[in-house]
VOPAGU-2260 file (C-alpha; in pm, 1 decimal, decimal comma):
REM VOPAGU-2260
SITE   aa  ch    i         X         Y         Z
SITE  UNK   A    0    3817,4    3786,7     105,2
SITE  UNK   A    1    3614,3    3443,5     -34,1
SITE  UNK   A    2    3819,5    3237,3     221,5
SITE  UNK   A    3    3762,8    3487,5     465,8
SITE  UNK   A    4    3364,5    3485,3     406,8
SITE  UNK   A    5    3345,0    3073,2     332,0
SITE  UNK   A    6    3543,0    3040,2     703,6
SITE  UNK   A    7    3297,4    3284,0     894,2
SITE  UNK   A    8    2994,4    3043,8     679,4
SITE  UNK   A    9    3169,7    2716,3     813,8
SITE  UNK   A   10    3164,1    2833,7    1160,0
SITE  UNK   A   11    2777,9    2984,6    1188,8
SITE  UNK   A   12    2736,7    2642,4    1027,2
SITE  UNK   A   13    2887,0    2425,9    1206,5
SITE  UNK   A   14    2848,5    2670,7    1578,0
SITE  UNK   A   15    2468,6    2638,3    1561,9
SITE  UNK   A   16    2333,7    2297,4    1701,8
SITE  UNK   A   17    1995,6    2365,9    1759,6
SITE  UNK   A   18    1968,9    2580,2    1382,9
SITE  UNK   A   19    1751,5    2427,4    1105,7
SITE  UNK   A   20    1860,5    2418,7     740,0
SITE  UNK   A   21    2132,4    2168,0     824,7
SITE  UNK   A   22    2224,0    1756,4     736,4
SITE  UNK   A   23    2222,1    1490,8     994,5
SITE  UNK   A   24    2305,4    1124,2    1042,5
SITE  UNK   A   25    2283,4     906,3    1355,5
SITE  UNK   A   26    2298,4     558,3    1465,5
SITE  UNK   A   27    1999,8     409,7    1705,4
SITE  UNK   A   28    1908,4     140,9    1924,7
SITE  UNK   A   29    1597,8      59,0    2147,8
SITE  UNK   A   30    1295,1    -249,7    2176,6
SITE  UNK   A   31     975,3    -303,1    1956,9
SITE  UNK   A   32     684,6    -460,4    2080,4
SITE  UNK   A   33     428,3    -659,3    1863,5
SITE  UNK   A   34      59,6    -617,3    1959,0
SITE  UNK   A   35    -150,8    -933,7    2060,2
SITE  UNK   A   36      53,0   -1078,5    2293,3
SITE  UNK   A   37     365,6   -1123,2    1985,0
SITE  UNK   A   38     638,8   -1003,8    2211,9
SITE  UNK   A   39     922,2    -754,3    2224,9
SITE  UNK   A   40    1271,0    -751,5    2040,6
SITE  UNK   A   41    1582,8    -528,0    2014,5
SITE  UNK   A   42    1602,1    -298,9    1688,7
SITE  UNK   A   43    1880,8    -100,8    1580,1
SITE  UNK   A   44    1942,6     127,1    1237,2
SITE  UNK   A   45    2079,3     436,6    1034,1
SITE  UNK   A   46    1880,4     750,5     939,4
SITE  UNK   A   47    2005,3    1031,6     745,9
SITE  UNK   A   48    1773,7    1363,3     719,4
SITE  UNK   A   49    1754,3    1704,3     638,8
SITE  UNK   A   50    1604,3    1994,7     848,9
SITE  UNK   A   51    1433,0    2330,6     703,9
SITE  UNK   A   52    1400,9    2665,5     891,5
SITE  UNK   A   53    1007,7    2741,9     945,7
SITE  UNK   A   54    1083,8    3080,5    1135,7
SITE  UNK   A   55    1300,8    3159,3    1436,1
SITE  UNK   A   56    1105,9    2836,5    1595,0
SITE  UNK   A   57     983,8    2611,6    1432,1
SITE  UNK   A   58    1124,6    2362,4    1132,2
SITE  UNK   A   59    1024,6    2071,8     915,6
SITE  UNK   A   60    1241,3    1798,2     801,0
SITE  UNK   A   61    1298,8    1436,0     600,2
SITE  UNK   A   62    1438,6    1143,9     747,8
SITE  UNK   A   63    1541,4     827,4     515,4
SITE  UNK   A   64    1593,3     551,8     735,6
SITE  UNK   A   65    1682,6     169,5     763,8
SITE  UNK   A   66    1594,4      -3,9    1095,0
SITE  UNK   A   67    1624,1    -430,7    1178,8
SITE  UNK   A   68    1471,6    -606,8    1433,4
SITE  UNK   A   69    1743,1    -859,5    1595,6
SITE  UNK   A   70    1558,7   -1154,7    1489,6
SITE  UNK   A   71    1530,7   -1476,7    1297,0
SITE  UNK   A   72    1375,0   -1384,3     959,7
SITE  UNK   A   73    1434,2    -985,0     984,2
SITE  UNK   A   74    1543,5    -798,6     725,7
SITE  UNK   A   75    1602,6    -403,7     698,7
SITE  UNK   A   76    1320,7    -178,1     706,3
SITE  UNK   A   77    1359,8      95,0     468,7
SITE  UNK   A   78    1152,9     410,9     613,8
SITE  UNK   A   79    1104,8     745,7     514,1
SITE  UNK   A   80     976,1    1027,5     740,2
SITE  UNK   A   81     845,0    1392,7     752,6
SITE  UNK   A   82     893,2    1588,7    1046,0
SITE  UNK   A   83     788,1    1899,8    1227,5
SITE  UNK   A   84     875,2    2056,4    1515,9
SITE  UNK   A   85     975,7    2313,1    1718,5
SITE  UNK   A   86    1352,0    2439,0    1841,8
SITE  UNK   A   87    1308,9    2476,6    2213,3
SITE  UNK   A   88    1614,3    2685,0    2424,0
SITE  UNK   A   89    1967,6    2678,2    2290,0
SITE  UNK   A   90    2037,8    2298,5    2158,1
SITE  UNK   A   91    1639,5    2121,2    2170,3
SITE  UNK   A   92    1432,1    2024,8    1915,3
SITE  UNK   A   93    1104,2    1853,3    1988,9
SITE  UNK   A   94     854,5    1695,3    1687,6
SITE  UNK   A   95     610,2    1501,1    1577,1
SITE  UNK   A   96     682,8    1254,0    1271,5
SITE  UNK   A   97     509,3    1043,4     979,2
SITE  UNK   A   98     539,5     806,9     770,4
SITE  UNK   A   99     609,1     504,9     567,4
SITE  UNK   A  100     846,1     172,3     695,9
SITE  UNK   A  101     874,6    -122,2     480,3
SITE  UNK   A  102     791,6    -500,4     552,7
SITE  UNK   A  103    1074,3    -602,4     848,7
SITE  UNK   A  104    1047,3    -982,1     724,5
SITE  UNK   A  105     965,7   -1168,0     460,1
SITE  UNK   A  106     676,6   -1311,7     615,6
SITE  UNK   A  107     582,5    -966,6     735,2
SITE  UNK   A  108     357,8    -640,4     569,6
SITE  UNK   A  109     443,0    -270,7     543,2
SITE  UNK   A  110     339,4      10,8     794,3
SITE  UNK   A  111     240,7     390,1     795,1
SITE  UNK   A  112     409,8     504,4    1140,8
SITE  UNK   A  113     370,2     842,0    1385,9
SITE  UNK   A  114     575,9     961,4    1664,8
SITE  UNK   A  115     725,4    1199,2    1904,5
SITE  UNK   A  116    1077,6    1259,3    1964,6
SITE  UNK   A  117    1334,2    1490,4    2081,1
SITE  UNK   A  118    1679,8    1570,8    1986,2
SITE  UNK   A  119    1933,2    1756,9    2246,9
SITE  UNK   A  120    2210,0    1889,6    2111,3
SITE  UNK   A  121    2551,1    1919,7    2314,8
SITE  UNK   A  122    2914,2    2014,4    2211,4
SITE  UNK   A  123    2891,0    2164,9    1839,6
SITE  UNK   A  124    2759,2    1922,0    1632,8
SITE  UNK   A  125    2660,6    1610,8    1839,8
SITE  UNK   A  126    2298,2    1544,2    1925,9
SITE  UNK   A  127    2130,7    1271,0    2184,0
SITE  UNK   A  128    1759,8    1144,0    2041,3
SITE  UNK   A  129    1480,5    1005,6    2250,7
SITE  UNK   A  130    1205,5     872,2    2007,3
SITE  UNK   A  131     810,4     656,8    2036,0
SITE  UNK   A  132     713,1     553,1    1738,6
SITE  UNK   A  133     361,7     341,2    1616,8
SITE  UNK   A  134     297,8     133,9    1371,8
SITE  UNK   A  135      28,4      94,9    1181,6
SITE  UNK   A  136      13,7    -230,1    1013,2
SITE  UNK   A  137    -101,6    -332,7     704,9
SITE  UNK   A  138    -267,7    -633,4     548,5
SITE  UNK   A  139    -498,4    -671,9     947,5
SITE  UNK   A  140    -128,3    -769,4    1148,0
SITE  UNK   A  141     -91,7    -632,0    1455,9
SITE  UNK   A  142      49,1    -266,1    1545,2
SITE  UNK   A  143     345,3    -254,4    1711,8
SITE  UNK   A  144     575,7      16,8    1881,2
SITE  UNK   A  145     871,1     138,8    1946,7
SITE  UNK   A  146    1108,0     324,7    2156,0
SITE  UNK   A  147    1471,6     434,3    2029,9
SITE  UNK   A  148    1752,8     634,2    2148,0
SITE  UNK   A  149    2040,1     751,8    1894,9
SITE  UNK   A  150    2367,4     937,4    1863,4
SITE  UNK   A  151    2400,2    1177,2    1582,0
SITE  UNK   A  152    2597,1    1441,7    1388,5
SITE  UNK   A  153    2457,3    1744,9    1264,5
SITE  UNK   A  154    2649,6    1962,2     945,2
């Protein structure tokens, strides 16, 4: 009967895409663009979060995060991210997010960042991600922004 009731758990687990109360990873890519005039690079990372239920439609989650700009200098930025949003049809979330990223250079200051994104899930665990994030710089540098797409896994 335990394996019986542990199976029927996997499944509504792991059958659920657009649920809350779940794990996920993903791998992203996109461009970041520096304010006054600095320019625009490629950026590409890792996040790993969690996701909580907040009702039938609605959940908030943490992201931890590390994200390089493919540049001379760069290092990773470590981030870490709250989340809330809402679970829209069968396999959509949409949210807003917030934040802290750390210094993406040596030469370069930390940032408090906000965003919108959305995840669509499709086959049982897989999602696609669309994201905007800005930056707000520290230390009187320039903002800067950013658009990502990803690939995750949700569990």
């Amino acid at each position: 009967m335990k394996k019986l009731i542990l199976a029927l758990a996997a499944t509504a687990a792991f059958a659920s895409p657009a649920m809350a109360n779940e794990g996920r990873v993903e791998a992203r890519g996109g461009v970041i663009w520096f304010g006054a005039g600095g320019g625009s690079e490629d950026t590409y990372g890792i996040a790993a979060g969690y996701d909580f239920d907040l009702g039938s439609s609605a959940f908030a989650g943490v992201e931890a995060s590390g994200d390089i700009v493919n540049a001379t200098g760069s290092k990773v930025a470590f981030g870490l991210t709250g989340r809330l949003g809402a679970k829209v049809g069968g396999n959509t979330k949409l949210f807003v997010d917030g934040g802290y990223t750390s210094e993406p250079c040596n030469t370069c200051v930390d940032a408090v960042h906000a965003g919108v994104g959305a995840e669509i899930g499709f086959g049982s665990n897989m999602y696609g991600k669309l994201g905007y994030r800005h930056f707000f710089t520290n230390g009187g540098a320039a903002d800067s922004d950013s658009v990502v797409a990803g690939l995750g896994f949700r569990f």
